[in-house]
C-alpha positions in Angstrom: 16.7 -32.7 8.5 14.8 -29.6 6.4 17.3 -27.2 5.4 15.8 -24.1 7.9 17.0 -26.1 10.7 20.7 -27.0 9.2 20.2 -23.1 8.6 19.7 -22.6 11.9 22.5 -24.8 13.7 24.9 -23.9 11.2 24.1 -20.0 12.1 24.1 -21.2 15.8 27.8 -22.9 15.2 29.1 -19.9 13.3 28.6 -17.8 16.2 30.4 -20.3 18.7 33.1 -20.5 15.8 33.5 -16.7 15.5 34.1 -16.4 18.7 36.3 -19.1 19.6 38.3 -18.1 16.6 37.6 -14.9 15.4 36.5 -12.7 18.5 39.0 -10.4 19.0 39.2 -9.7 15.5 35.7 -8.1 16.4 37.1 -5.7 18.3 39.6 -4.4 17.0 37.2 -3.5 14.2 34.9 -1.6 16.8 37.1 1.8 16.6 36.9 2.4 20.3 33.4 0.7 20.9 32.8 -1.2 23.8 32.4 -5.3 23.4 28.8 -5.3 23.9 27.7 -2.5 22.0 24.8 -2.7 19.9 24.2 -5.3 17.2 27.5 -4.5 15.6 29.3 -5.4 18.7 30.8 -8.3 20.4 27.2 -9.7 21.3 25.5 -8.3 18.7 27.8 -10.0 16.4 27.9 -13.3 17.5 24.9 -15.0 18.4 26.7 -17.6 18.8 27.8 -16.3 22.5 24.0 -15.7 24.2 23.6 -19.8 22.9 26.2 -20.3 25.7 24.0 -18.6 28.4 26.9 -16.6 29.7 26.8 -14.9 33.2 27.2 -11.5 33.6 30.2 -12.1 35.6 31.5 -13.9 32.3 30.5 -10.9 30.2 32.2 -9.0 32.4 35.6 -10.8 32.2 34.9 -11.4 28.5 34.9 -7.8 27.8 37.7 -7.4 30.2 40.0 -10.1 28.2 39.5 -8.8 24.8 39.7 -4.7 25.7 43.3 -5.7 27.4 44.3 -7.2 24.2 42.3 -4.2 21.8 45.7 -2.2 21.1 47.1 -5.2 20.0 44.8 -6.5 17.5 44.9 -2.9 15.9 48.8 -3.0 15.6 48.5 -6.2 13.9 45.7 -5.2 11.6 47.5 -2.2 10.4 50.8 -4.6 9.8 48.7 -6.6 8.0 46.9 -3.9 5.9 50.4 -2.5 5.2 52.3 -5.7 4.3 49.6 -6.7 2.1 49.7 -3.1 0.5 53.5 -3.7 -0.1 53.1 -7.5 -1.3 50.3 -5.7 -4.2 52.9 -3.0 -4.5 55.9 -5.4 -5.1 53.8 -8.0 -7.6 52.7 -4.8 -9.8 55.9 -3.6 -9.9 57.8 -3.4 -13.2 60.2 -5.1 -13.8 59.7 -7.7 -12.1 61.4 -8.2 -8.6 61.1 -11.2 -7.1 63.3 -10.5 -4.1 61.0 -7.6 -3.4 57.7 -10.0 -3.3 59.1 -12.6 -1.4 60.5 -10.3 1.4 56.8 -8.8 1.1 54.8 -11.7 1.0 57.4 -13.2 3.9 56.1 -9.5 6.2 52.8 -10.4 5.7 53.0 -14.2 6.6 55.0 -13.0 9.3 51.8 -10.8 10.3 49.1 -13.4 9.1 51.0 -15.7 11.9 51.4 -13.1 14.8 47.7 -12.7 14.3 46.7 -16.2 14.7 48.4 -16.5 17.7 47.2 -13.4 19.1 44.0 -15.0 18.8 44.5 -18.1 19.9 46.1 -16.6 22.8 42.7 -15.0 23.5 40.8 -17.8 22.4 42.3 -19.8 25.1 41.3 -17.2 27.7 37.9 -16.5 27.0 37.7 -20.6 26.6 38.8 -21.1 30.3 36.3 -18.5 31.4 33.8 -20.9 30.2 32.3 -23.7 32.3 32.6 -27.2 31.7 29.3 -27.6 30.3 29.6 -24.3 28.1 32.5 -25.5 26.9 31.4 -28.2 25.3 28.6 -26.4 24.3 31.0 -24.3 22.4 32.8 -27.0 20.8 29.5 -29.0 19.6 28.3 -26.0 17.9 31.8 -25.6 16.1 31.5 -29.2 14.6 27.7 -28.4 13.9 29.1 -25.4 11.9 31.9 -27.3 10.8 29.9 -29.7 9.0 27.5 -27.1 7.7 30.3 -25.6 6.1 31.7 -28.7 4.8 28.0 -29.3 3.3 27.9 -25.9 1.9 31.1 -26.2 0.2 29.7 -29.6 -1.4 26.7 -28.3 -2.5 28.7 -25.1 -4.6 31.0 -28.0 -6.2 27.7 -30.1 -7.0 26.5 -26.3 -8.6 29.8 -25.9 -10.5 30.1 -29.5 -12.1 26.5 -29.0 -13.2 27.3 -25.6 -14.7 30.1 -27.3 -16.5 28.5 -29.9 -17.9 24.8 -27.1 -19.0 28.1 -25.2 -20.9 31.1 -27.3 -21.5 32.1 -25.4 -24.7 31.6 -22.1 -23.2 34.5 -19.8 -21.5 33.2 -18.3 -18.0 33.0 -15.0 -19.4 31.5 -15.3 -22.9 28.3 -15.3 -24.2 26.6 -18.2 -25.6 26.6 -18.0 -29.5 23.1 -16.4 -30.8 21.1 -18.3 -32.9 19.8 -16.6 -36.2 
């Protein structure tokens, strides 16, 4: 298969992917725009969504599903801005106090987690508004991505080992000695 076309499906996947698992993220980003606004909004931002032929009674309760959970997606992004703020805070501290990072980096863990299960929460709503068919539709185009990831990620390592071997001598940040 030509690369444009795993191009394609893996753009197609990352949509369904984003969101399944990232969606309301999305929103709470918008600062007080509606889902569907625009190409920076829920629709414009995952492409991934208009591959699942959605209704407009499922946009409708789409939109519904992630502005009821809007003010809590912004409570845990600023927790999570602020506990990462204090985990930077505590590591550049001097002396060092470990007690002080842990009990940061334990507040933003503590976030991090809230967060995923925020989402999930919400990813298991907007899933069930799904039908059958769109559902696995959805989940297709998430092992389609999936894989185009896992083929990306392959490719980079292929790039680095090559790189490594073109300079083996050579630290990542110096220049390569100058002939005369």
């Amino acid at each position: 298969m030509a690369i444009t076309q795993w191009m394609k499906r893996g753009l197609v996947a990352a949509g369904a992917v984003a969101v399944l698992a990232s969606l309301p993220l999305a929103v709470a980003a918008q600062d007080g725009h509606a889902p569907w606004h625009g190409r920076r909004g829920f629709m414009g931002g995952f492409a991934g969504l208009r591959q699942l032929d959605l209704t407009d009674d499922q946009r409708q309760q789409i939109r519904a599903a992630m502005q009821s959970h809007r003010d809590e997606f912004r409570a845990i992004a600023d927790r999570m801005r602020t506990a990462r703020e204090a985990q930077e805070a505590a590591i550049e501290q001097m002396p060092l106090n470990e007690p002080q990072i842990r009990a940061a980096s334990t507040e933003l863990a503590t976030a991090e987690a809230d967060a995923a299960v925020l989402r999930a929460r919400v990813h298991e709503q907007v899933f069930s508004l799904l039908t059958p068919d769109q559902q696995a539709k959805a989940k297709t185009l998430a092992a389609e991505r999936k894989q185009f990831r896992a083929q990306r990620r392959e490719e980079w390592r292929q790039r680095m080992e090559q790189l490594k071997k073109q300079q083996p001598n050579q630290q990542p940040n110096q220049a390569a000695p100058q002939e005369q």
